[in-house]
C-alpha positions in Angstrom: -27.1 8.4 -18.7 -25.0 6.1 -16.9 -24.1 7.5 -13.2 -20.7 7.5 -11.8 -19.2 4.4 -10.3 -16.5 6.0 -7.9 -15.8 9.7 -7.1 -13.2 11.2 -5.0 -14.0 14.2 -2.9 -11.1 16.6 -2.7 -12.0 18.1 0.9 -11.3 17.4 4.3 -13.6 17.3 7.7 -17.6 18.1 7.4 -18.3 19.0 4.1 -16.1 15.5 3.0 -18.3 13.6 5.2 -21.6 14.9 4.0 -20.5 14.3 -0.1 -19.8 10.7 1.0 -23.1 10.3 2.4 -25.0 11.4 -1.0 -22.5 9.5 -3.1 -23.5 6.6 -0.5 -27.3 6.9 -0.9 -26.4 6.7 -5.2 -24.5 3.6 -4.9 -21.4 5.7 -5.6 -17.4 4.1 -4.1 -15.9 7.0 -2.3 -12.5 8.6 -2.1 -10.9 10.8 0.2 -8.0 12.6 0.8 -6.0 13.3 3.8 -2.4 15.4 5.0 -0.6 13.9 7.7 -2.6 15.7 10.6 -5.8 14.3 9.4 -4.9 10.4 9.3 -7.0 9.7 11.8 -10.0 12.2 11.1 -13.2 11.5 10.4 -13.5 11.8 7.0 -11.1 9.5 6.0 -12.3 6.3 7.9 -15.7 7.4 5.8 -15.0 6.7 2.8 -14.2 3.3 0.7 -10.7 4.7 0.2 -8.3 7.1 1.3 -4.9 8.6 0.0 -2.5 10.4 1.8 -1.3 13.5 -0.4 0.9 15.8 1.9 2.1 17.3 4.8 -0.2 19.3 7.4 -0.3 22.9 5.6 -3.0 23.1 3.0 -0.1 24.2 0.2 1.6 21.0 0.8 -2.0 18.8 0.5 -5.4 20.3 0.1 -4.1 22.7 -2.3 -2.3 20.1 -4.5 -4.3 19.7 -7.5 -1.8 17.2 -8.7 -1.1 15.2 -6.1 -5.0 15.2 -5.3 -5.7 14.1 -9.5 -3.1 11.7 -9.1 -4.8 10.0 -6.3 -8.2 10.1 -8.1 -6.2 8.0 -11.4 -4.8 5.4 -8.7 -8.0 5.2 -7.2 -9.6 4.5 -10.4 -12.2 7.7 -9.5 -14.1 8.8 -12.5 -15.3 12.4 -10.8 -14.3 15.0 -8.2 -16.3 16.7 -6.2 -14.2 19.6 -4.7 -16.8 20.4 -1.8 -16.2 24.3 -0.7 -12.6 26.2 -0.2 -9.7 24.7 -1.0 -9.5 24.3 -4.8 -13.3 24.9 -5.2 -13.2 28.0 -7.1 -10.3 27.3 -8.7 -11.2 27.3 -12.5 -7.0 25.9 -12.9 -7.7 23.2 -11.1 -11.1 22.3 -12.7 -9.3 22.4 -16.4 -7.0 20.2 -14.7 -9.5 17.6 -13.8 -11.2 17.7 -17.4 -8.1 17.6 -19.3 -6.7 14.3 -16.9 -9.8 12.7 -18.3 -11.9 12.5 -15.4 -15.4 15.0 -14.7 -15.0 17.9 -12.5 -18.3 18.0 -10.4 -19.0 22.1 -10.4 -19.6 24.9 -12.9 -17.5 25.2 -16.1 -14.3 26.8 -15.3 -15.3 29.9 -17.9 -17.7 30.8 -15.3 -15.6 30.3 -12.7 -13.3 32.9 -14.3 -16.1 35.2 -14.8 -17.5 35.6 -11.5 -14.1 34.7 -9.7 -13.2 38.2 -10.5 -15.4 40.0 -8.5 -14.2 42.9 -10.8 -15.1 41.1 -14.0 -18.2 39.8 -12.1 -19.5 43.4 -11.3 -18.7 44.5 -15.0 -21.1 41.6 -16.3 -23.8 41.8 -13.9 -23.7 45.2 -14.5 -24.0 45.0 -18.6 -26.9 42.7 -17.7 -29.2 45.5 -16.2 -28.4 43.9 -12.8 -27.7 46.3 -10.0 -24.8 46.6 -8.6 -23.3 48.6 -5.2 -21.9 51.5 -6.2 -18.4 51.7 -6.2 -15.5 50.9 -8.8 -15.2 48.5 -11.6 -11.7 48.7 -12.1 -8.8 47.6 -9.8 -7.2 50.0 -7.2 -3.7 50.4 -8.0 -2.3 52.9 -4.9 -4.3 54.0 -1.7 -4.8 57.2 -3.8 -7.0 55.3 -6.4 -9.5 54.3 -3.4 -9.3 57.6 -1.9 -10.9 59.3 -5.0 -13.7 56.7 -5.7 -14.3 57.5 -1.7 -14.4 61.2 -2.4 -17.4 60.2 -5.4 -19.5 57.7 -3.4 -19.0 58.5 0.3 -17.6 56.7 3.6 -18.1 54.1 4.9 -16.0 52.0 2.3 -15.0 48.4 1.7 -12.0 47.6 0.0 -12.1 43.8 -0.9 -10.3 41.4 -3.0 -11.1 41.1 -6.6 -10.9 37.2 -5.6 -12.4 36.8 -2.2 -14.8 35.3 -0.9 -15.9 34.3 2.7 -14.9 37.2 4.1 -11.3 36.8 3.3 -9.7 40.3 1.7 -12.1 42.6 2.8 -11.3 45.6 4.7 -13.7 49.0 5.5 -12.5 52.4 6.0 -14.3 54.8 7.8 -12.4 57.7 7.2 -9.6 58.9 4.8 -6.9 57.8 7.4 -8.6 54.3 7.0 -7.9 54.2 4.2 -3.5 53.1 3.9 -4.2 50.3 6.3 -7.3 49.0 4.6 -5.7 49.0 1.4 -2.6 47.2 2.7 -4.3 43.8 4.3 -7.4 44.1 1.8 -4.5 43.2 -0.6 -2.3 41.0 1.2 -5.1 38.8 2.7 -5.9 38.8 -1.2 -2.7 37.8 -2.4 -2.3 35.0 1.2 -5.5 33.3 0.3 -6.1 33.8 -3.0 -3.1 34.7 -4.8 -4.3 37.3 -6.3 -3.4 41.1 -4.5 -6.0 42.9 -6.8 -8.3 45.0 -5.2 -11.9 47.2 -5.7 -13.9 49.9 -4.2 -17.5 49.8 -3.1 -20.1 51.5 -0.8 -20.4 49.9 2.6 -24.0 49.7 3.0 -25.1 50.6 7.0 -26.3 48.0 8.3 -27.9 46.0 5.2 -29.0 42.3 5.5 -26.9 39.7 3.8 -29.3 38.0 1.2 -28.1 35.5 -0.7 -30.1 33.0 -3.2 -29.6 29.3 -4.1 -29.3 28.1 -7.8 -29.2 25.2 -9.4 -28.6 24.7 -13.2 -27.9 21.9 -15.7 -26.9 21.6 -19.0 -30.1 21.1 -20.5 -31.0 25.0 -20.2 -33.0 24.9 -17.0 -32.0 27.0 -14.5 -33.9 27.5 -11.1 -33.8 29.2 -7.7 -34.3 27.8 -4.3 -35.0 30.9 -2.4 -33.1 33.2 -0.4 -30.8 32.6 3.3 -30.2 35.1 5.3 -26.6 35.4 6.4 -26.5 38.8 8.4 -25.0 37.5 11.6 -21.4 37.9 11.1 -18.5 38.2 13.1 -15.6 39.9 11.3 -17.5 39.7 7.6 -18.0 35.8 7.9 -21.1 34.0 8.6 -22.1 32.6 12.2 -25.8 31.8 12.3 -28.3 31.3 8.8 -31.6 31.4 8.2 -34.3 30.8 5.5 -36.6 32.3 4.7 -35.6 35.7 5.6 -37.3 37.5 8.0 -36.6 41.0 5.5 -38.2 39.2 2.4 -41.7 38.7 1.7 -43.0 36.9 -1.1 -42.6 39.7 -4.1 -39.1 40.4 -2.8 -38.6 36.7 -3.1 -39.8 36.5 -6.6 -37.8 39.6 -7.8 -34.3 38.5 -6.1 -34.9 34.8 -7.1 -34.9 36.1 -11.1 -32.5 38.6 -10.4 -30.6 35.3 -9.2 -31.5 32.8 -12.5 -30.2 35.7 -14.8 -27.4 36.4 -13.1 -26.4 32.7 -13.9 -27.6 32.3 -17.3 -25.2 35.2 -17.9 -22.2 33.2 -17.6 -23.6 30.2 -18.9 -23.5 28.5 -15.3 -24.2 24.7 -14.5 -24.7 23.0 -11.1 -24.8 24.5 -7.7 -24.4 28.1 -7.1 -24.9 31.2 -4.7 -25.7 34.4 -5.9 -24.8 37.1 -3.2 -26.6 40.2 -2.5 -27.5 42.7 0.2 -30.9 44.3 0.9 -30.6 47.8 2.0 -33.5 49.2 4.7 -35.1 51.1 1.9 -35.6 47.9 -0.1 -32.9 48.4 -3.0 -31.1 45.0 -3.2 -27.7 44.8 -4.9 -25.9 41.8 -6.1 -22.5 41.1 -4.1 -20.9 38.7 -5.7 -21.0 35.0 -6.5 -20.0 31.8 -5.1 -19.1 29.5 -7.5 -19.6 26.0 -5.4 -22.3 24.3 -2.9 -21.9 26.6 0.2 -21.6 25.7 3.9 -25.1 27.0 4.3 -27.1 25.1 1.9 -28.4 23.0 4.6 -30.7 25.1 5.7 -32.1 25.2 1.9 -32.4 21.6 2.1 -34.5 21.3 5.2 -37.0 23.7 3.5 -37.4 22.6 0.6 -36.9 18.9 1.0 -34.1 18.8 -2.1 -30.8 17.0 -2.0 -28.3 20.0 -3.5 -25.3 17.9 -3.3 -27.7 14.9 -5.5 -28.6 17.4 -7.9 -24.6 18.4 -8.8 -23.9 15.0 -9.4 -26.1 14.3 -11.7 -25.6 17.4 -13.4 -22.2 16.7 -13.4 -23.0 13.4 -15.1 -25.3 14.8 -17.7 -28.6 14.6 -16.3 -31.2 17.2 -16.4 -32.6 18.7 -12.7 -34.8 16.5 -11.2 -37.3 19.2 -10.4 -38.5 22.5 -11.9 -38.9 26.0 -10.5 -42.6 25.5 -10.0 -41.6 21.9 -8.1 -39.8 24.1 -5.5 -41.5 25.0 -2.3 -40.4 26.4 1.1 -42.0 24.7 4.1 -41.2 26.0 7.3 -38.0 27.7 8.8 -34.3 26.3 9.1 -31.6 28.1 10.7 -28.2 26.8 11.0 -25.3 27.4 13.9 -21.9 27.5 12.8 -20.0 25.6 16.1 -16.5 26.8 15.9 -13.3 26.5 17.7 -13.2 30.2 19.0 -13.3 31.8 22.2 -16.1 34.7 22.4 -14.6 36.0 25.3 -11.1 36.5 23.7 -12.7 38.7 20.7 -13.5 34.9 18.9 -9.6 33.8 18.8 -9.5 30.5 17.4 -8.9 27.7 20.2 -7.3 24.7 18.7 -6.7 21.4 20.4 -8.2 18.5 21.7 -11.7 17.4 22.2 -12.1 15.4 25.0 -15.7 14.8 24.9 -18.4 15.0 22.2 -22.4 14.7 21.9 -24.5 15.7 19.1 -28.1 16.4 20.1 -31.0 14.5 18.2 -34.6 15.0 18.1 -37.1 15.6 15.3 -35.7 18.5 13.0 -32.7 18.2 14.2 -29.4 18.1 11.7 -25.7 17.7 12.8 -23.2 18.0 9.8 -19.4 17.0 11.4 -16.1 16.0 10.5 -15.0 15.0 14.2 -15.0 12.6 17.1 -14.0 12.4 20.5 -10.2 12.2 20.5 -9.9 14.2 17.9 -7.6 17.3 17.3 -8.6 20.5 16.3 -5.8 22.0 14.0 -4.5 25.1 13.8 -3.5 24.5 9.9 -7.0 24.4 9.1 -10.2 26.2 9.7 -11.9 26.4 13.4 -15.4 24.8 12.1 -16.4 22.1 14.1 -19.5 21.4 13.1 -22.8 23.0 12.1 -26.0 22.5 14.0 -29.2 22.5 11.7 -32.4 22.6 13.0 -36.2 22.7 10.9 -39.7 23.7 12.3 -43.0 24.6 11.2 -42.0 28.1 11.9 -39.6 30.7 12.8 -40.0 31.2 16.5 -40.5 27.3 16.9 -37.0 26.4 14.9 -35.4 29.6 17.4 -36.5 27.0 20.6 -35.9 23.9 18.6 -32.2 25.3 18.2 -32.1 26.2 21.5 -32.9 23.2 22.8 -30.4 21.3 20.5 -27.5 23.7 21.6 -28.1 22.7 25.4 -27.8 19.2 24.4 -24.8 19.6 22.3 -21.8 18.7 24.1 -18.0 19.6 23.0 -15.4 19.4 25.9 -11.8 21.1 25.4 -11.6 23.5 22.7 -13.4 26.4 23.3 -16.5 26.6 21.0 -19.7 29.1 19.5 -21.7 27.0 21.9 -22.9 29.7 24.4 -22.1 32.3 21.9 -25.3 30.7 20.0 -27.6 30.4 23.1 -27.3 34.2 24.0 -27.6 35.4 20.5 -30.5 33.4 19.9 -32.1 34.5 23.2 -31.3 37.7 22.3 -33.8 40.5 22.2 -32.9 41.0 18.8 -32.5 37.8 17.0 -36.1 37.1 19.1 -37.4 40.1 16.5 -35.7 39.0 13.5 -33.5 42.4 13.7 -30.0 42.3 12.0 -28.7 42.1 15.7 -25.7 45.3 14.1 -23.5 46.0 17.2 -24.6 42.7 19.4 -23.2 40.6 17.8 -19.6 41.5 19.3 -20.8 43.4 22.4 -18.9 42.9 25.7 -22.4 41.9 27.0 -23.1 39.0 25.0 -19.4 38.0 25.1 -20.3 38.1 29.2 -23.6 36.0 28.7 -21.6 33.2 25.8 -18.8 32.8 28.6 -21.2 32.4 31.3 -23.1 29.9 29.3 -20.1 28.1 28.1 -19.0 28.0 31.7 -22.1 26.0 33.1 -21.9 23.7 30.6 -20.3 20.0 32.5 -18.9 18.0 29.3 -18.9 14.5 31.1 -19.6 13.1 34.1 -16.2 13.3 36.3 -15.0 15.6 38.4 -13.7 18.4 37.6 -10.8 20.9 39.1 -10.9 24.3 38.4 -8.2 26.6 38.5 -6.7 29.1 35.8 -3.5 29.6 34.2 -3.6 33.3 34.5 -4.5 32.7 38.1 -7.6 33.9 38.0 -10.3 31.5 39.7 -12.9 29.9 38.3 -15.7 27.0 39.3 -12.8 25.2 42.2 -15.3 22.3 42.2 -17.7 20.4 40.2 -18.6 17.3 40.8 -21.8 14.8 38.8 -23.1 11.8 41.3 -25.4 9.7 40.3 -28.2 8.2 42.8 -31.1 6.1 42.8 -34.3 7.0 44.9 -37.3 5.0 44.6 -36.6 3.1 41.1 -35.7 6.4 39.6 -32.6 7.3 38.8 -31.2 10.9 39.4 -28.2 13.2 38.5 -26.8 15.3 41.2 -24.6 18.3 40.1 -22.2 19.7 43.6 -20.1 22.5 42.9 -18.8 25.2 44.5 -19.0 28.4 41.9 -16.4 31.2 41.8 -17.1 34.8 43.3 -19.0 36.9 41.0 -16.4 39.2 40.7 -13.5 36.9 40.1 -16.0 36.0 36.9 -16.2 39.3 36.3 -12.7 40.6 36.3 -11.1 37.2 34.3 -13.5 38.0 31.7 -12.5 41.2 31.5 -8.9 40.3 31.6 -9.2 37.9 28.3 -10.9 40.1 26.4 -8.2 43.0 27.3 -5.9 40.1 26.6 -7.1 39.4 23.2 -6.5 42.9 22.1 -3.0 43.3 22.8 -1.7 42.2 26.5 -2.3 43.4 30.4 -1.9 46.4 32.1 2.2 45.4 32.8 3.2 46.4 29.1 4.0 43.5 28.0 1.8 42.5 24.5 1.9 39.0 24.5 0.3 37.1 21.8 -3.5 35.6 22.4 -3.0 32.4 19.9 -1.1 30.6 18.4 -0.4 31.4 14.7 2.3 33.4 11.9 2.6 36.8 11.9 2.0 38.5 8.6 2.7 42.2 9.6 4.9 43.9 11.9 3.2 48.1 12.2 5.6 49.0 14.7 10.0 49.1 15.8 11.7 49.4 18.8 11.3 53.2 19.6 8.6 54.3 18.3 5.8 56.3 20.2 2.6 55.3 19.9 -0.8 55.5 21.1 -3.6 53.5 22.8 -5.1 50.9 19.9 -2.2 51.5 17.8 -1.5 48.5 15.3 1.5 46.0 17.0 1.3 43.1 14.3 -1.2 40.8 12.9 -1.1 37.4 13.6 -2.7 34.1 11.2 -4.5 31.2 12.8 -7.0 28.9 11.3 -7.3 31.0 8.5 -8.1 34.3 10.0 -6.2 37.6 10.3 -5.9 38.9 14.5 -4.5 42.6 14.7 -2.7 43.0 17.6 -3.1 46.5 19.6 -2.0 48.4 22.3 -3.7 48.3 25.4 -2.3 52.1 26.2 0.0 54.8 24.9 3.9 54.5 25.3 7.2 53.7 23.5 7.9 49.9 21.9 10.9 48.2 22.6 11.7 44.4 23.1 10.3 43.6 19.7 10.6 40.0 19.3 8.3 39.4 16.0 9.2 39.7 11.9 7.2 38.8 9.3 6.8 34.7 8.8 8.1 34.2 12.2 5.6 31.6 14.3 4.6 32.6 17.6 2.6 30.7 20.3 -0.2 31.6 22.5 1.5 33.7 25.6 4.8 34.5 23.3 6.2 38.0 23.9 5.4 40.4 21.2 7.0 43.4 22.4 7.2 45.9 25.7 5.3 49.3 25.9 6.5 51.5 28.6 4.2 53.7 29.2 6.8 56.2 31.5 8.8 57.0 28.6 5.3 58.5 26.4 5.8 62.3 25.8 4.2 64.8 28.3 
């Protein structure tokens, strides 16, 4: 069957930049699209051919199917490949692409449909004698509804978006009071991101791994399983570090999740690249979560074990081919773990930091994979989201990839945005990680925010020197300087600089993180980023207490609740709904003299 000549790839940044490269190695003219803010990015000078198709917020680009079609028809594409997010899942879109004439590289939309719904999805897998987390299989209508499936299966409790996915509309409760406030953003993250406010109930599992499984299938009736990723280092219900294999699942466990996997997919009929979700309980029990419906930003790490091109394989799907490998074909040599570098500052509860990255080195090396959508020069948006790039690294096994990743993470250099960098050196030096432990609690600890910070802090981006000095006055390294000398034939690097107190370090890291959750010890709640707000919990007057909910703020496509550093009464509100606000903009004032005795 005859491949394609030309396919557009309706993504921006990493994932566009990887597609080309397959499309590349197949003798396949590439297309990319770009909003106004990405002109310059890296992803469009990629490709053969590159169409602008909007204005900087992804409703006015990214998220126009037509304007993204019509590109592909002046382009003369034949395919799309929607890469992940964006219009990915969207089974509209897809039926937009096969009735324009032209092949929509992913599933069929029906299955789309069916496992978009996590609803629906839980209905079918459950029909199919596949087990599911207890919980609801309808749609919550009022806070009430979720209240009385909590009183049936118990607290803790997620409350999650019927269309999520990536973390996005998911909410837990602990207790009945939760429960309102849950309900609330569960459904208007749904209806922000997804457009779709619909919500469900389920058991949240205590401190389960996050297993999920690779598939491929074709249209030829073969469907097949790539083994499982774990995914359990999260911050905030999205993924920060991946592994395969996992260090919970041995070889039977494997076997039994992989089928559990394949027939979860033959149940909706699926083709081409897929994830099927799950989570592994301590006693053993796994549950299926949910389904992604696309290649995933993860599915690196699949490919350093097992050798196979994922991103090949959908095309040729896509184009009518059978798989180029069967399940017995597939074997899992070694250990891969990948590090998600994003744009967020650990020390500021991982705020997003956009802006512009004065310096940049990849590390290299044998095993070593860097999959980025940026350059030096290049601007970090806060229209899109904070991932930078993802660090990949592949060894015999686990322990060695842990130091090979290490090693690549001291060698990675990103200078002006604040990055996962050090975050990823003291998590994977961690005590925990080190034992292949779910790491529940570290993750977002004060003490390895302390250690990131540290680490982030000793990293010198370029050889110049460089002034220290804080906007919040706080000091930091005053000097740093890089000479180079030569001694004998040999050249040398000489690093001078004069290091701040060890308790001005201290306190300003302190101060940022009491920062991020609402403001300083003056009253004022100022805003840590820059971003929209989507809720305003409070009005001038009102009495509150200490972690009270002020607003939420959006940036880079992540919700920020805003709390009070201490009891008081609000006044000087300066925030509604839709209103922008930058980073150090006045939220409100909370005098603390006025609280009630």
């Amino acid at each position: 069957m005859p491949l394609f000549t030309k396919v557009l790839v309706a993504n921006r940044g990493e994932i566009a930049v990887r597609v080309f490269r397959t499309l590349r190695e197949l003798e396949v003219s590439t297309v990319a699209v770009y909003s106004e803010p990405d002109r310059r990015a890296l992803h469009v000078s990629t490709a053969d051919e590159a169409y602008l198709i909007g204005g900087g917020p992804a409703a006015d680009s990214y998220l126009r199917g037509d304007r993204i079609i019509e590109a592909a028809e002046v382009a003369g594409a034949e395919a799309i490949h929607p890469g992940y997010g964006f219009l990915a899942e969207n089974a509209a879109f897809a039926r937009q692409v096969a009735a324009s004439g032209l092949v929509w590289i992913g599933p069929p939309p029906e299955a789309i449909d069916a496992m978009g719904s996590k609803i629906a999805a839980r209905k079918r897998m459950e029909a199919a004698g596949i087990p599911i987390i207890p919980g609801s299989t309808q749609p919550a209508e009022s806070p009430g509804e979720v209240l009385a499936v909590a009183a049936d299966i118990g607290y803790p409790i997620a409350i999650k978006a019927s269309a999520g996915g990536g973390g996005k509309g998911l909410r837990i409760a602990n207790a009945p009071e939760d429960v309102e406030r849950a309900y609330e953003a569960a459904r208007r993250e749904g209806e922000a991101y997804f457009a779709d406010s619909s919500v469900y109930v389920e058991r949240y599992l205590d401190d389960p791994r996050h297993v999920e499984v690779q598939i491929l299938a074709d249209a030829h009736g073969a469907v097949v399983h790539l083994g499982e990723r774990d995914c359990t280092i999260q911050r905030r219900h999205q993924k920060l570090v991946e592994e395969t294999p996992s260090p919970g699942v041995d070889a039977d466990l494997r076997a039994r999740i992989g089928s559990i996997a394949v027939e979860a997919a033959r149940a909706v009929d699926y083709r081409s690249a897929g994830t099927i979700e799950g989570l592994l309980a301590s006693d053993g029990s796994y549950y299926f979560l949910e389904m992604n419906t696309r290649i995933q930003v993860e599915h690196t790490i699949t490919e350093a074990v097992t050798g196979i091109d994922l991103v090949r394989e959908q095309i040729l799907v896509a184009a009518g081919r059978p798989l180029s490998f069967t399940q017995e074909d597939v074997v899992l040599r070694g250990h891969a773990i990948e590090c998600r570098i994003n744009a967020e500052d650990v020390a500021r509860g991982f705020l997003p930091t956009p802006g512009r990255i004065e310096a940049y080195r990849e590390p290299g090396g044998i095993g070593v994979r860097v999959d980025s959508g940026v350059r030096a020069g290049d601007e970090i948006s806060d229209l899109y989201d904070p991932l930078i790039a993802k660090l990949v690294v592949h060894d015999t096994d686990r322990e060695r990839a842990r130091r090979r990743a290490l090693r690549a993470l001291e060698e990675f250099v990103i200078a002006g945005p604040t990055t996962l960098i050090g975050f990823h050196r003291a998590l994977l030096s961690s005590q925990c990680f080190v034992a292949g432990e779910t790491c529940s609690g570290v993750v977002e600890s004060e003490e390895l925010a302390e250690r990131a910070q540290e680490l982030n802090d000793s990293q010198l981006p370029h050889e110049q020197t460089m002034l220290g000095g804080a906007s919040d006055g706080m000091p930091r390294s005053t000097h740093v300087r890089v000479l180079e000398i030569e001694l004998d034939g040999r050249r040398h690097e000489v690093r001078l600089h004069t290091p701040e107190p060890e308790w001005a370090g201290t306190a300003r890291r302190h101060k940022e993180r009491s920062k991020a959750l609402g403001g300083e010890a003056s009253g004022a709640i100022v805003s840590p980023m820059q971003g929209t707000v989507l809720e305003v919990a409070v009005a001038d007057g009102d009495e509150i207490e200490a972690g009270a909910l002020i607003c939420v703020v959006e940036a880079m496509k992540m919700e920020n609740e805003i709390v009070a550093h201490g009891a008081g009464v609000v006044s000087g509100l300066r925030v509604r709904p839709g209103e922008q606000v930058a980073n150090g903009d006045l939220i409100c004032l909370i005098d603390s003299d006025s609280t009630p005795t």
